[in-house]
C-alpha positions, 0 to 999 in steps of 0.5 A, spaced: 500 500 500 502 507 498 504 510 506 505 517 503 498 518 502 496 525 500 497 525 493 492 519 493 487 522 497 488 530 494 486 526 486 481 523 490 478 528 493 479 534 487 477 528 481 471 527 486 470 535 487 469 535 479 465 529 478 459 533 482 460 539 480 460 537 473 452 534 475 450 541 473 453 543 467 448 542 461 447 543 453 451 549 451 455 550 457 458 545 454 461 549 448 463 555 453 471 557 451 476 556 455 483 560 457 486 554 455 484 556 447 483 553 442 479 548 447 471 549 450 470 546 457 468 540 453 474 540 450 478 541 457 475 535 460 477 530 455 484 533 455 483 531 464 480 524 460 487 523 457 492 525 462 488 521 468 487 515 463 494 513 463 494 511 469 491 504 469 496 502 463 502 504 467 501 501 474 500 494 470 506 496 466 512 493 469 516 497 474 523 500 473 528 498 478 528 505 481 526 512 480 530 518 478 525 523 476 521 528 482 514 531 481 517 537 480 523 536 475 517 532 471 516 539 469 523 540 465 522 544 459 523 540 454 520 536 447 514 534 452 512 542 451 515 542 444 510 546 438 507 538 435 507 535 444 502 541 444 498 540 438 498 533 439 496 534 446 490 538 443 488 533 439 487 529 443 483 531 448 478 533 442 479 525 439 476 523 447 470 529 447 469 527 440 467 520 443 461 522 446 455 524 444 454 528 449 457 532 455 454 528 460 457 522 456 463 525 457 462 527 464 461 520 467 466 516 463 471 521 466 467 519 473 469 512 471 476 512 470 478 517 475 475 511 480 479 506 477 485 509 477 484 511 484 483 503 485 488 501 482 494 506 484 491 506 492 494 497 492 500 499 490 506 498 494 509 505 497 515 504 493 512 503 487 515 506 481 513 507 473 514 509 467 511 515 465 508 515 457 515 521 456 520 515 458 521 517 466 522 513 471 518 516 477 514 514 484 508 512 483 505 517 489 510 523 485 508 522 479 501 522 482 503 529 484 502 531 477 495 528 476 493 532 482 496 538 479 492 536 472 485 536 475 485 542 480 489 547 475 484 544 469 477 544 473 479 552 475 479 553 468 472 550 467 469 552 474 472 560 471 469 558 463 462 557 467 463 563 472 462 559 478 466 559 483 471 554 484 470 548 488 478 548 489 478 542 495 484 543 501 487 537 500 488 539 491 491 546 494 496 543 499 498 538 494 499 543 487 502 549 492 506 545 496 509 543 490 509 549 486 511 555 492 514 549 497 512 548 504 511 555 506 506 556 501 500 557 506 505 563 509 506 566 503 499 566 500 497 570 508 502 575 506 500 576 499 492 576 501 490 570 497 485 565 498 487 558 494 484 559 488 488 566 487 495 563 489 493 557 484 491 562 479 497 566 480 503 561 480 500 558 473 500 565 470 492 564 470 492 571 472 497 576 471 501 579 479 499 586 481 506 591 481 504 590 489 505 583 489 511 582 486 514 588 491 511 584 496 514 576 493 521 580 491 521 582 499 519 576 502 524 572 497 518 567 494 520 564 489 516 558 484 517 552 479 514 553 472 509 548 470 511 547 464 
């Protein structure tokens, strides 16, 4: 059984947060454009599909002997952010909402796949290592870092499509902050006024940092790692 247990419980948490409030998302709603152009919120779902569908493949692969890459040296700029990465990072998620009739369709495949990803990866020893679809070797509980990343940065997106507030769980906040700003991640955010949504909004460059605020982190000395 994994003993680090945070990352496993924040994807639980956060994909399950998702799941609800994707209950109330219907007909047009579904075609809204998103930050991330060229996708709609549809379009944003099927790319949280793709990324979250690789971990079943990858726990029954076989193990490397040991591990060599961290959650955050996972996001290295490198090919994996290259110009045709991205393009066929964009058709993929339209490939997977395409497969569905409808939005709802897509929503409860995703409902399907989380849970069984989270089945699969919560019986795996705590030293179980992978091998991720770009070739690293990483710990199954860092390299869920990163799917936790995935669906609380991506479902901010969606819940800001929708002009709804976001539904952000604590469990998604410490996981993505403590990895993007590190352990004083809750101290500085109370020194820059912001509540988790903002500081994750902030970090991904989702929202641009006032002249106060980058005074403020020039002073304080944070500093944060690139997402890609």
């Amino acid at each position: 059984m994994i003993e680090d247990r945070a990352a496993l419980e924040a994807f639980r948490c956060e994909a399950g947060q998702l799941s609800r409030a994707l209950t109330g998302v219907h007909g047009a709603d579904w075609a809204r454009p998103t930050r991330c152009e060229p996708w709609s919120v549809r379009e944003v779902l099927g790319h949280i599909g793709v990324v979250i569908g690789w971990l079943p493949q990858m726990v029954e692969g076989p193990a490397p002997d040991r591990a060599d890459i961290s959650a955050a040296r996972y996001y290295r700029p490198d090919d994996r952010f290259s110009p045709q990465a991205n393009a066929a990072r964009i058709q993929l998620a339209r490939d997977l909402a395409a497969d569905h009739v409808d939005g709802a369709g897509l929503a409860a495949g995703f409902a399907s796949m989380w849970r069984q990803a989270h089945r699969q990866c919560r019986d795996e020893p705590a030293d179980r290592v992978v091998r991720t679809r770009h070739g690293d070797a990483m710990l199954l509980s860092e390299f869920l870092v990163t799917r936790v990343v995935e669906v609380a940065v991506h479902g901010l997106d969606i819940a800001d499509a929708l002009g709804r507030a976001p539904w952000l769980t604590t469990e998604a906040e410490e996981t993505v902050l403590g990895l993007v700003i590190g352990p004083a991640h809750r101290e500085h955010a109370r020194e820059l006024r912001w509540d988790g949504p903002t500081a994750l909004r902030k970090v991904t460059g989702r929202a641009e940092l006032t002249d106060a605020e980058s005074d403020r982190i020039e002073r304080l000395g944070v500093s944060w790692i690139t997402l890609g």
